[in-house]
C-alpha positions, 0 to 999 in steps of 0.5 A, a space after each residue: 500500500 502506497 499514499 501519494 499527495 492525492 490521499 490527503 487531498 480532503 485533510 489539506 483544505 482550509 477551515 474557514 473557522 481557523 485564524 490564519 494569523 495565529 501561529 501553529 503552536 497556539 492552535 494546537 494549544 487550545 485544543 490540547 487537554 491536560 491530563 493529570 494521572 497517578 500511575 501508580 495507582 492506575 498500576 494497582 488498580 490494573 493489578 486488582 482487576 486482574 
């Protein structure tokens, strides 16, 4: 299996809801989410379903 430009054709149009004067970085900032996870917890908890 092969992609060519053509593939992503659809992904690659402007959205008119985007501020073209934002800079990348910002963007993805605003759709980024934090997530905040004790891991060591989420262990035990795996360990006791199991």
């Amino acid at each position: 299996m092969s992609l060519t430009t053509d593939d992503f054709t659809e992904f690659m149009a402007e959205d008119p809801e985007d501020d073209p004067s934002l800079p990348l970085g910002d963007a993805l900032d605003e759709l980024a989410v934090d997530v905040e996870v004790d891991a060591v917890e989420e262990v035990r908890d795996v360990r006791e379903r199991l």
